[in-house]
Each structure stands twice: as C-alpha cells, then as structure tokens.
DRENSETI-134657 format. One line per 10 residues: their letters; for each residue x, y, z of C-alpha. Coordinates in steps of 0.001 Angstrom, whole numbers. Layout:
A = X:Y:Z  ...
# end
This chain:
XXXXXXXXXX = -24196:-13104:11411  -22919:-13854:14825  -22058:-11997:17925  -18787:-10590:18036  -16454:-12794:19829  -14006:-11850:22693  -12899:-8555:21455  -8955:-7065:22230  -8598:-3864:23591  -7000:-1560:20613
XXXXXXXXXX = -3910:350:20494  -3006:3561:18010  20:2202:15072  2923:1956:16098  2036:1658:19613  446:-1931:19370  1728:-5098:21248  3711:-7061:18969  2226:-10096:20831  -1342:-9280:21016
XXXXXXXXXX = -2098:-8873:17194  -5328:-11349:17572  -7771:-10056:14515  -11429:-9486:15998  -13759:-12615:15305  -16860:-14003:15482  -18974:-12890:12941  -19564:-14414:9619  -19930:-12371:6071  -23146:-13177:5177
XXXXXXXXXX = -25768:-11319:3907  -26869:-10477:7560  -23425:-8794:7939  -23385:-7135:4829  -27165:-5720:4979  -25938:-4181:8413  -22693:-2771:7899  -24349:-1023:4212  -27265:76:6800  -24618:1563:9591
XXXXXXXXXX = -22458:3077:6615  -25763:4954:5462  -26940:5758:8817  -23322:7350:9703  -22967:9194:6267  -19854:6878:6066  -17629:5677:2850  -16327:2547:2834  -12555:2118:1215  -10888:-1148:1283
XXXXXXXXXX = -7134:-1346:-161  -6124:-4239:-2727  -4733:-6019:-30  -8089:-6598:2097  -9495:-9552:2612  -12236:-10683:-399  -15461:-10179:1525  -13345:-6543:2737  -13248:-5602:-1012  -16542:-6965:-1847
XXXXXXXXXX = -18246:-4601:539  -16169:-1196:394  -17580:1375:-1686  -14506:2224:-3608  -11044:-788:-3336  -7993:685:-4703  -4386:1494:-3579  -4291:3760:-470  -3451:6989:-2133  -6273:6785:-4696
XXXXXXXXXX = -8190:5661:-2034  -7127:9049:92  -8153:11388:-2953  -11634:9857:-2512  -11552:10749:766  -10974:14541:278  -13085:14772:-2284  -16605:12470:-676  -19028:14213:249  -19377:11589:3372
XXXXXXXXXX = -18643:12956:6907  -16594:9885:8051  -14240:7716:6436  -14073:3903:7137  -10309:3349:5850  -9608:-683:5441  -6036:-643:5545  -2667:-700:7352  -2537:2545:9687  -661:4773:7363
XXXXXXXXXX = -3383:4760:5061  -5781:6112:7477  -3514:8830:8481  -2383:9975:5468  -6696:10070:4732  -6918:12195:7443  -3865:14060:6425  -5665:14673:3357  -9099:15306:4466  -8610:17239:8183
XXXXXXXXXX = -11941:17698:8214  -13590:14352:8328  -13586:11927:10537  -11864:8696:10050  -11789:5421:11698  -9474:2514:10625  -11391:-629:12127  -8421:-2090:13469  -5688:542:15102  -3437:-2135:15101
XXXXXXXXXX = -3309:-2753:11863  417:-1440:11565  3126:-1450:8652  6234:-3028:8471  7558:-738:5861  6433:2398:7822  7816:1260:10978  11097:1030:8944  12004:4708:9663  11020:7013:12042
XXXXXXXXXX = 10860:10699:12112  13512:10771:14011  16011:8754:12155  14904:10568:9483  16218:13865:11087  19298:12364:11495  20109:11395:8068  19039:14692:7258  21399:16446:9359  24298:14023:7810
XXXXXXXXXX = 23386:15070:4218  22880:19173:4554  21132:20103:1072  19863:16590:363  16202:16426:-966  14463:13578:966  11915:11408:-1329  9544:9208:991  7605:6676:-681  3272:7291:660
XXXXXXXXXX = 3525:3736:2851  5035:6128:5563  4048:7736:8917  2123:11444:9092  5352:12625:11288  7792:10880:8205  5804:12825:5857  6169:15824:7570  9828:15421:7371  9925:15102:3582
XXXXXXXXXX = 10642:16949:433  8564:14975:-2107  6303:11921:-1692  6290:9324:-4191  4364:6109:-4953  5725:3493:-6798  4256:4065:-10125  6014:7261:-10199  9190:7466:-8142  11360:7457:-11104
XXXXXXXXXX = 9431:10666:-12431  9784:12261:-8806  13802:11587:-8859  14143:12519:-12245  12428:16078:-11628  15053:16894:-9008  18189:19017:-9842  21004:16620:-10895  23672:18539:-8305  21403:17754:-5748
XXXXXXXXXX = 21811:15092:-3342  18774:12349:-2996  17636:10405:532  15339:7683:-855  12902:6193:2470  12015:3738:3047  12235:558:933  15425:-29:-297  13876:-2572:-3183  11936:489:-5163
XXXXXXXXXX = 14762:2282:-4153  17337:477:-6071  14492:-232:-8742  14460:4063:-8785  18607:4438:-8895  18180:1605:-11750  16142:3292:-14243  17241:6654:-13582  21183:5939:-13296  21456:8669:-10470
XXXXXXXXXX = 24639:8036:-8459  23803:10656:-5971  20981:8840:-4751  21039:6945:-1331  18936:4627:186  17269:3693:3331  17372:-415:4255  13710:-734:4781  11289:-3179:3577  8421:-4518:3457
XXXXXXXXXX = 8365:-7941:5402  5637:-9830:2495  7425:-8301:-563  11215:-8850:495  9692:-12222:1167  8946:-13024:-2279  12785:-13891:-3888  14312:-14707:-6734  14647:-18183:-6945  10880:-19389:-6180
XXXXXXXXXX = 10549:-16857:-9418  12671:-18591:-11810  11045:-21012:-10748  7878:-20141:-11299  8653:-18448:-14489  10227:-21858:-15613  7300:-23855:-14843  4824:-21251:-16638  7052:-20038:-20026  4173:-18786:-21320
XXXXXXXXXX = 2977:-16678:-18379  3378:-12853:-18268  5209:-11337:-14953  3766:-8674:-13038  6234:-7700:-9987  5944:-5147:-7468  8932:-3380:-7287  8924:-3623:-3566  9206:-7199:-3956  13117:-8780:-3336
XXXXXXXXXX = 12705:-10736:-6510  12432:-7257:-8988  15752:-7655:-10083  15554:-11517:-10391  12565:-10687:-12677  15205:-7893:-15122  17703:-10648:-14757  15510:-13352:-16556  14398:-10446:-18967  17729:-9569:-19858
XXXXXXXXXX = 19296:-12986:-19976  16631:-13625:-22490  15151:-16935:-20116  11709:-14716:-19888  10691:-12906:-22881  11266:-8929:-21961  8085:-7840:-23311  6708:-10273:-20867  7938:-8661:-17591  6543:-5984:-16151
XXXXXXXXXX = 7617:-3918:-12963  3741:-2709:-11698  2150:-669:-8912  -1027:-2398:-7491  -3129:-56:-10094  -467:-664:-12804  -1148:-4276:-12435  -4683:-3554:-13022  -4240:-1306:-16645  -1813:-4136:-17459
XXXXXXXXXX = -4436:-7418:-16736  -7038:-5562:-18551  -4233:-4637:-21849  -2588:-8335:-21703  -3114:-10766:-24286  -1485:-13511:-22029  -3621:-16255:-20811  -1357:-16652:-17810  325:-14190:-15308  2376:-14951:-12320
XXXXXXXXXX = 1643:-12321:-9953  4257:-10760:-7294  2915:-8775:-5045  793:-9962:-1390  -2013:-11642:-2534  -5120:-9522:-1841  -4239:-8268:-5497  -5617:-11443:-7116  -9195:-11029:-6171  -8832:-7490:-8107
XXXXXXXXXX = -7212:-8606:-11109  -9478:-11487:-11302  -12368:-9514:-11642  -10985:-7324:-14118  -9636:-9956:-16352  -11666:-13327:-15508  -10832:-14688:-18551  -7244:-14558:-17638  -5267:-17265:-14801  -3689:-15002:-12135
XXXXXXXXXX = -1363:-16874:-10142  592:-15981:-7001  3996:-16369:-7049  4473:-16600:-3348  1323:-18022:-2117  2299:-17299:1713  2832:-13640:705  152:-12536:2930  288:-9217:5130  -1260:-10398:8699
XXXXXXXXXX = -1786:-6599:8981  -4161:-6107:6311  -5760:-9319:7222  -6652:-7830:10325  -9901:-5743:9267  -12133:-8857:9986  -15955:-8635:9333  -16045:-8237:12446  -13930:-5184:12874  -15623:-3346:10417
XXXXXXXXXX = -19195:-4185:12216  -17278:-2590:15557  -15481:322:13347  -19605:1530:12610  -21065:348:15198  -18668:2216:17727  -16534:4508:15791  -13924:2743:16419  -11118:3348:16178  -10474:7104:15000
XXXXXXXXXX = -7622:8369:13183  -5602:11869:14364  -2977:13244:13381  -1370:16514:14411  -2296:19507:12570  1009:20889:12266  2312:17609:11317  -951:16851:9021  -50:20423:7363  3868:19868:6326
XXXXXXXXXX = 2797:16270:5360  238:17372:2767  2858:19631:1335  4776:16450:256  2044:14740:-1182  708:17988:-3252  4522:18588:-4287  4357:14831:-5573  1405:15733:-7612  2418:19122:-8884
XXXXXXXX = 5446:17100:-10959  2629:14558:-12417  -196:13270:-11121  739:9770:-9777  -764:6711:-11834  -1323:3335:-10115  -594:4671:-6413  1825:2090:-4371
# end
C-alpha cells in the first residue's frame, strides 16, 4: 500500500466541477490496503456497501455489493453507526434518507449521476403544475429533493407493478429515464403515461446495432438487457422477429440478472448493462461466459471510489452525506409507498 497521491479537494453531487473529476490515487489494493480499511471499518463501527457497478477490488472488500436500494435497506436495518456507501451520490442520500440516524459517508462526493442530474426538483414542479392530478412515478436513481417531489418510487424490476397499481383515469409523469419509461408504457399499454427525456449516459450508450451484432455473432448466447439501456427494444425486436430465440431475451434489473445467471442453462450470455455487473454474475455462475455487450460501457462515476478513496472515506470521514430532514421525510414516503404495493425484487 502506498501513500495517497495528490488528493482533489471534494465537492457535494451535483455541485462538482465537471472538469475536475480526477479519481483519488496512489494506493494499491493489496493486502496492506485491505487489512487497513477492514481494521478502520471495525474501529469506526462502519459497514461497507459497494453497488454492482464498483470497481472489482470495491466489491471484493464491501461487506454487502448489491443494487443501491437493497443496499439502503441494509443500511436501516445494520446495527453499524456509519455507513460507507460505494456508489454514485444518490445512493448515499437516499441511505441517509433511509437511515436519518446514521452517519454516512460516500468516499467520493463527486461521484455524481447522469440520470439524476436529468431532472431537478424544480423541473419537476413544473411538470407538475402542467399536469394538475397527475401521479408522478420517479425511478430510486434520483435526487433526495426529486424524491421528495414524488408520488411513488420505483426501481426497475418493478415499475410496471408500480404503474399498473395506479387508477387507470389517472394521469402518469414517469422521471427520469425515458428508456424504462417506454419499456413501462410497453408492457403495461397505458396511454396516459408520459415521459421524462432522461438517461443514463452508459446505458443509452449501449444501441441496437452493436446488439444484433453481438447477438449474431453469439446465436447461442442468452440476452440479459437493462431496460435503461437504448438497445431494450432492439433486444424485443430480435425476439419478436424470431432472429433471437424469445425465451432467450430477458429485460433484467442488476439483481434480476443475478436470479437469472444462477437459473440459466445457457453457456453463454451477452450482458447489457455497465460492466461492473460482470464481476457479480461471474461469481455466481463461473461456470457460465458473461460477456459485455458494450465493453466501453463504463460509468467514470462509479469508477471513482478508488482504493484510495475509501482509505480517505475511514480514515477522515470523508465525505458525509446530508440531506434535509423535511426533504429526507417526504422522500421516504415515496420509497415506503413503493414498497407497500410489493416489495421491489432486483432493485435498479
């Protein structure tokens, strides 16, 4: 383990410098590293959580790696007094959302969201005010303040069930990503439904074309597709035209992807989603060739909790999550609405 090596001075979310997003460095994950941050996390009473997205030697350490609302449940219901959150900013707030009474750090503040930054409370107000009556449905990967300004949270594994439980008279605002949006007005056929244009920048990345492709090269190979990803209805399209097998394509949250790679009798999947995921499904089905379908897909936000930021996060306590408690308070009532219709699978 090395000395940490010309750290940047940290900024909360949203609030970062587009053009100072260098990740900290200068300290290598070796068992040095690993018997110290386990020592720090004992010392501090602290949990580790590490999203699917995090980098290998992220996941490898973290007490408990899932998707960021599973990963929030943990966090209200630890026993540890602070919460080490590995993840884009969101995560850590909706954590602290979740848990008000713990402390938690994110190791990088910067670590922002493209999808979340998408919409804004405000905006959200406004499209509010243009549909009186409309129930809003926010997927989780948004802000504490978009939160607050929502009916019903949703994750991707159950959006459709969310939609589906409210009154069919009733107008629908969908935020923000207009791909699990139209995958949601898809499935359930609802024309009152509209959509925010957000995405996120690594799954609109991921098209249609490089999946043909893919698919073409690999006929054998299952599909598992995010249905954030631009290429979702490329992947129905090949299904339906009867070019991929339908039983063969599956539209997966990050934890559906999991129950799916352990159920699979494939020897192959192509994989669309930002490629953190492969180091879990790899472990859960080694037997199994996980491939990426965009090999660039990777989120320079979740790459930014370093080794090294996680050494600062408990050596320092750096850097701490808050979020308003009035804001923290209407937020939470979205998430437990979300659960009171069904408790969510897979998470986003």
């Amino acid at each position: 383990m090395t000395a940490e090596a010309n750290p940047v001075p940290a900024t909360s979310g949203t609030e970062r410098a587009e053009d100072d997003l260098t990740p900290y460095g200068g300290v290598v994950a070796d068992a040095a590293w690993r018997d110290e941050v386990l020592r720090l996390a004992e010392q501090h009473n602290a949990v580790i959580l590490a999203h699917n997205y995090q980098l290998p030697e992220i996941q490898e350490i973290a007490h408990h790696v899932g998707d960021s609302l599973g990963l929030s449940r943990i966090a209200a219901e630890c026993d540890a007094d602070t919460i080490v959150f590995c993840g884009v900013h969101f995560m850590a707030e909706t954590a602290k959302m979740l848990a008000p009474e713990k402390r938690v750090i994110i190791p990088d503040a910067r670590a922002g969201c493209s999808l979340a930054d998408s919409i804004t409370a405000a905006e959200l107000r406004e499209w509010k005010a243009e549909h009186p009556g409309a129930v809003v449905v926010s997927y989780v990967n948004t802000t504490a303040e978009v939160k607050a300004e929502t009916d019903i949270c949703c994750t991707s594994s159950n959006a459709v069930e969310v939609v589906e439980s409210i009154p069919a008279d009733r107008e629908v605002l969908f935020c923000p990503d207009q791909f699990l949006g139209a995958h949601v007005k898809r499935e359930t056929g609802r024309q009152n439904m509209h959509i925010w244009a957000g995405e996120c920048h690594v799954h609109a990345g991921i098209n249609g074309p490089e999946l043909a492709d893919q698919a073409a090269a690999n006929p054998d190979a299952d599909l598992f597709v995010h249905p954030e990803c631009g290429c979702a209805t490329s992947a129905l399209y090949l299904a339906g035209e009867g070019i991929v097998p339908e039983e063969r394509v599956r539209i997966l949250s990050t934890g559906g992807m999991l129950d799916a790679a352990r159920e699979t009798g494939a020897r192959s999947v192509l994989v669309a989603t930002e490629i953190g995921m492969l180091h879990q499904l790899r472990k859960a089905a080694p037997e199994i060739d996980f491939r990426a379908v965009n090999e660039r897909a990777s989120c320079r936000y979740m790459k930014m909790i370093t080794p090294a930021a996680l050494l600062r996060a408990l050596r320092e306590g750096a850097d701490e999550v808050h979020v308003d408690p009035e804001v923290a308070a209407r937020g939470r009532e979205s998430v437990r609405r979300m659960i009171a219709i069904g408790r969510p699978g897979g998470g986003e």
